[in-house]
N, C-alpha and C positions, 0 to 999 in steps of 0.2 A: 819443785815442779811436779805438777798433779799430772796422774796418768789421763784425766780427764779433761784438763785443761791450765792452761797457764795464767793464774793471777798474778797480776806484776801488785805491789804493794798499796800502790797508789791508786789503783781502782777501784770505783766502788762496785764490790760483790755482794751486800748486802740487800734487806730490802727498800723499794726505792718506787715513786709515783712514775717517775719517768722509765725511758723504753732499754730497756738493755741489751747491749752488743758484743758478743764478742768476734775477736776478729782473728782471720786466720794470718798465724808468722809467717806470709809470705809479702802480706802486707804491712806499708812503714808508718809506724806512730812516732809522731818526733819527740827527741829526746830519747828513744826505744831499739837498742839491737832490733834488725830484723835476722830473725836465724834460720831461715827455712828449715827446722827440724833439723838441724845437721851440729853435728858439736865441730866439725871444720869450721861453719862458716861461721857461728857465732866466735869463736874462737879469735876471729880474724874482721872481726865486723868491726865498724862504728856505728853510734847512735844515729838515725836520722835526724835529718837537719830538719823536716818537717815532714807532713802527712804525707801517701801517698794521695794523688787529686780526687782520688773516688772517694774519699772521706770528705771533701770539704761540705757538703752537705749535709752531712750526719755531726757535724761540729755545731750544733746550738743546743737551747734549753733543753729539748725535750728526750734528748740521747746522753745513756751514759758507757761510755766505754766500760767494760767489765772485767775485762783480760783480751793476751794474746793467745791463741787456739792451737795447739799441736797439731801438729800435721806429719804423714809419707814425707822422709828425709829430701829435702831437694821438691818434693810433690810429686815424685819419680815411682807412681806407684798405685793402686788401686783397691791395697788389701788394708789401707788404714792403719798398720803397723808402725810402731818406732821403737828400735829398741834404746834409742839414747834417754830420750827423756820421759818414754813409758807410753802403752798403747793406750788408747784414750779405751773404755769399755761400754761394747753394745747393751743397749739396755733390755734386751730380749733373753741376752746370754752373755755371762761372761767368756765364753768356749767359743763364741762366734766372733768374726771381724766386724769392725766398725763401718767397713768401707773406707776408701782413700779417695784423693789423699787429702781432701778436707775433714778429715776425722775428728779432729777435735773438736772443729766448727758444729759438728753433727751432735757430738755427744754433750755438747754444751746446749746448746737446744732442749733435746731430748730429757734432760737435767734439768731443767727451767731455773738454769746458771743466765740465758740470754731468753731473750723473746724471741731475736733472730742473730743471726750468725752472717758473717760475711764469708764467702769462699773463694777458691778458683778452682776451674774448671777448664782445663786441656783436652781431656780425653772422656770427661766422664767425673772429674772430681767435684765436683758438687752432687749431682743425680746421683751418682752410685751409695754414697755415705748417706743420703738423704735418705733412699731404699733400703738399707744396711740397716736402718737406724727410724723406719717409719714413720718419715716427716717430707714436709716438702721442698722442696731444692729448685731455683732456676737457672738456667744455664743463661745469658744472653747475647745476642746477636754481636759477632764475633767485631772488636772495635766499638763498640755501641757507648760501651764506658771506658774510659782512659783506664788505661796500665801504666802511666808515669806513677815510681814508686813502689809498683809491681814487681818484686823478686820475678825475673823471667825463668820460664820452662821451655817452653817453645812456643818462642811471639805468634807465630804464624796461626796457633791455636787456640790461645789463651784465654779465660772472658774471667771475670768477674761478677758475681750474683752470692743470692742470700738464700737461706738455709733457713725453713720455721715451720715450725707444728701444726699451722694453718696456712691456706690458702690467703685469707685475710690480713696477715700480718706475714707474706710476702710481697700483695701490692704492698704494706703500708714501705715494707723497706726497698722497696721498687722505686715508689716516689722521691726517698731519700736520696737511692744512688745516680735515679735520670731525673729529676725532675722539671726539665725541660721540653721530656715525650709525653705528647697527647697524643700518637697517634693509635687509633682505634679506630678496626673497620667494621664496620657494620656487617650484626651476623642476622639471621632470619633466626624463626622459632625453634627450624628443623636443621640443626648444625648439622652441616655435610663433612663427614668422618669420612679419610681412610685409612683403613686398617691393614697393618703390615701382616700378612695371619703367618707368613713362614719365617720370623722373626723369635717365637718362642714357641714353646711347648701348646697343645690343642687345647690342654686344661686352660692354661691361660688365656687364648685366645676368646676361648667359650665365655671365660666370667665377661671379657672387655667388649665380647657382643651383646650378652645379656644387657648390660651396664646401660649401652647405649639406646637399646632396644628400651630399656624402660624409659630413658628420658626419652623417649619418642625423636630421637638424632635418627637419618638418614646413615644408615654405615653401606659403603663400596669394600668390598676385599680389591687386597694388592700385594701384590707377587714380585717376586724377582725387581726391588729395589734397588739391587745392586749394594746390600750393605756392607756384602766380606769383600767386593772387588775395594769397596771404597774404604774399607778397615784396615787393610790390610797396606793403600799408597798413607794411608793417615797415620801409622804406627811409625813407618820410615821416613815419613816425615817429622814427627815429635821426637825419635830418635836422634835423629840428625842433627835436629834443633837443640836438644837438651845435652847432646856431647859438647856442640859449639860454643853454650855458654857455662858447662861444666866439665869438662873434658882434665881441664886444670887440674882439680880437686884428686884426680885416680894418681898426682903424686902425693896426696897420703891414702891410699886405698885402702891400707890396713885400717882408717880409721873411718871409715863410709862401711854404713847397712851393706856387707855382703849381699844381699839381693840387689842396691841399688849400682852397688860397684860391676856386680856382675853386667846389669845393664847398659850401663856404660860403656864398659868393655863392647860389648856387642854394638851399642852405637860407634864406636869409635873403627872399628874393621870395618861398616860399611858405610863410614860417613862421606865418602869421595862418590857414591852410588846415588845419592839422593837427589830426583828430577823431576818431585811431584807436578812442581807448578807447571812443568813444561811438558805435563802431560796431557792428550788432546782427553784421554776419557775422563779425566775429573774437570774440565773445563766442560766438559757436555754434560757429565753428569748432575753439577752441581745447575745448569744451565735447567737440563731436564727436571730435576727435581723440585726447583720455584717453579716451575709452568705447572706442576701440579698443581701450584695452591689457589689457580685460577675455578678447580673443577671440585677442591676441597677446602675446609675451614683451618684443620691441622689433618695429620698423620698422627695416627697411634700404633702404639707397640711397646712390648714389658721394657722397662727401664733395664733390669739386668734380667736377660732369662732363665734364671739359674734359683737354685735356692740358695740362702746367704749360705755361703761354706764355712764352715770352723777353722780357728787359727791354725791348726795342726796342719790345715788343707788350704792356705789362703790363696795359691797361685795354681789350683787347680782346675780352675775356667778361667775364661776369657769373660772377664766381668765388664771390659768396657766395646763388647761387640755389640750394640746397640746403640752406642751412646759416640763413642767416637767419630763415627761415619759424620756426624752433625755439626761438629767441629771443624770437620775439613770441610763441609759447606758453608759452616757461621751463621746455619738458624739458630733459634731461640731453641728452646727444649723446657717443659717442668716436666717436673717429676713429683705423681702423686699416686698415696697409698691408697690402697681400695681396702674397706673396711672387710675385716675377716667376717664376719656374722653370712655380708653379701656375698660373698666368693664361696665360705660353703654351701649357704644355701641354692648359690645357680649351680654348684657339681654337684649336689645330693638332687634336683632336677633332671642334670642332665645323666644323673646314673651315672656319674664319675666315683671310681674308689678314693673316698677319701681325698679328694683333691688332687689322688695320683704322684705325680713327682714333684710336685709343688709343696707337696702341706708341710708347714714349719710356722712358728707359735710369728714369723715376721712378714707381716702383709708380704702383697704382691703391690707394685706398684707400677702404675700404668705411665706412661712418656707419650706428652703429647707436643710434637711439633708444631713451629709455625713458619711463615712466610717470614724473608728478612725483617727486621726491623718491628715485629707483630706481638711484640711482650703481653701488651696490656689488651690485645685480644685473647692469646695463650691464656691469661691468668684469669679473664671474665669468662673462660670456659670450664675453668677447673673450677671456678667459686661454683658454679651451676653444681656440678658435680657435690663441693662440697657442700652446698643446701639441700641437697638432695639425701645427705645425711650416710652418702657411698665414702665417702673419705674416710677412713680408717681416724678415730680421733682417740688423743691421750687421755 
């Protein structure tokens, strides 16, 4: 097993006319252990009897399965680490994390091992890895695509979406996994942006006004989202979640990622606490926040607002504080890099040092939300973007 990704024998990894996928082990290919990263579970697995259902579309000619994708043990994680079966390696740095906990899915991409990658996404694991690793990531509308065959983390959170180098060959694996959504709302010339600006750092914000400013977008600033109040019921919620359907496993502890046992641990003392849903401010909140998308096209704001940290440092930000919050509402979310050339040249404009606390050789990448159900508007805003030649490309 490759630190980079898992070739099961039988796949073709070669080269090949048709599209190639790999898929993250949390997902079931029948006939195939699913092992969510964990030498417990494979340990204790059997083959699946068949695909998980979100594959059934990606099963004809024109897709070849490639391999299954390493992944954060359990998916319990967002630094992209495994130490069982090896960390998959960012391609900016080997000293940097991949992102989690679709990491493998990322770095197979990145690798042009896949065209696209399939992921999940709890808190942030698609976008984050997708950031980590300079590609694009969608998160979608929470339910949108069936999780039968889904290794669960916490249902309540969970989505399923694809992982690729482009914008383009996001829809293309978009149409694969929905391809019974046509819905697309009708946008104007002047996409109305709002921009979360207390969401990350000024440097950052600066490049994502620029950005907009040149495609001539309408940008509103917006404040006080509420994204730590809503971070913070989402964390005890996925917690809670992820003790209840692994809680089991901490009697082999000694044999679970010390980070992920430790988590554990921690869900497990305050699993009898957890009363998200029956909470009135995320029922307004999440209430509140679709009525935005009446007066906006999406919301924007940095995917992770940090620089990618080093393995040495992997759990020393809160890498999925921007990203989670959306999860426990169930919008959509991509996640696209903004090409380095553009981002120095708006701080050498704005008389920023050097891009300040940002600069690192791995884009910044911009998170644009949408209204429920609104993928296939989301991603005809980001192709704009990337015809516009801002998209950060391999």
């Amino acid at each position: 097993m490759s630190g980079n990704y898992w070739a099961i024998d039988e796949f073709q990894v070669g080269k090949t006319d048709r599209i190639r996928v790999a898929v993250k082990d949390l997902i079931d290919l029948g006939g195939y252990k699913t092992s969510a990263g964990s030498r417990v579970v494979l340990a204790n697995a059997t083959p699946a009897v068949r695909d998980a259902l979100c594959m059934d579309s990606l099963r004809n000619k024109d897709i070849v399965i490639v391999g299954k994708a390493n992944l954060v043990e359990l998916a319990f994680g967002t630094s992209g680490i495994n130490p069982w079966f090896g960390t998959p390696i960012n391609p900016f740095g080997s000293e940097l994390i991949p992102g989690g906990s679709s990491s493998g899915s990322a770095v197979a991409v990145a690798g042009h091992i896949a065209d696209f990658a399939l992921g999940t996404d709890t808190g942030g694991s698609i976008r984050i890895p997708a950031a980590a690793c300079g590609l694009v990531g969608l998160k979608t509308t929470w339910s949108k695509i069936s999780l039968q065959g889904v290794r669960a983390l916490a249902p309540s959170l969970d989505t399923v979406g694809p992982i690729a180098r482009t914008v383009e060959a996001i829809k293309i694996a978009q149409n694969y996994l929905d391809p019974a959504d046509v819905n697309e709302s009708k946008i104007s010339d002047e996409i109305r942006i709002g921009l979360v600006i207390d969401s990350q750092p000024l440097e950052m914000t600066t490049v994502f006004r620029e950005l907009f400013s040149e495609l001539g977008w309408k940008t509103s600033d917006i404040s006080s989202l509420g994204l730590a109040n809503a971070h913070e019921r989402a964390s005890r919620l996925l917690r809670s979640e992820a003790y209840f359907g692994n809680g089991s496993l901490l009697r082999e502890s000694h044999r679970l990622d010390p980070f992920v046992a430790r988590r554990l641990l921690l869900a497990r003392d305050e699993f009898n606490e957890n009363s998200t849903f029956g909470d009135d401010w995320v029922v307004n909140w999440k209430r509140d926040l679709e009525a935005m998308f009446s007066n906006f096209d999406v919301l924007a704001l940095a995917t992770v607002p940090y620089r990618i940290p080093k393995l040495s440092a992997a759990n020393s930000v809160v890498l999925n504080a921007n990203t989670l919050p959306f999860n426990l509402s169930g919008n959509p979310a991509i996640s696209i890099p903004i090409s380095n050339d553009f981002m120095r040249g708006t701080l050498h404009k704005a008389q920023s040092p050097q891009g300040g606390s940002i600069s690192s050789p791995v884009p910044v990448s911009l998170q644009l939300v949408g209204a429920l159900g609104s993928e296939r508007t989301l991603i005809r805003i980001a192709r704009l973007i990337e015809d516009q030649a801002y998209l950060y490309s391999w």
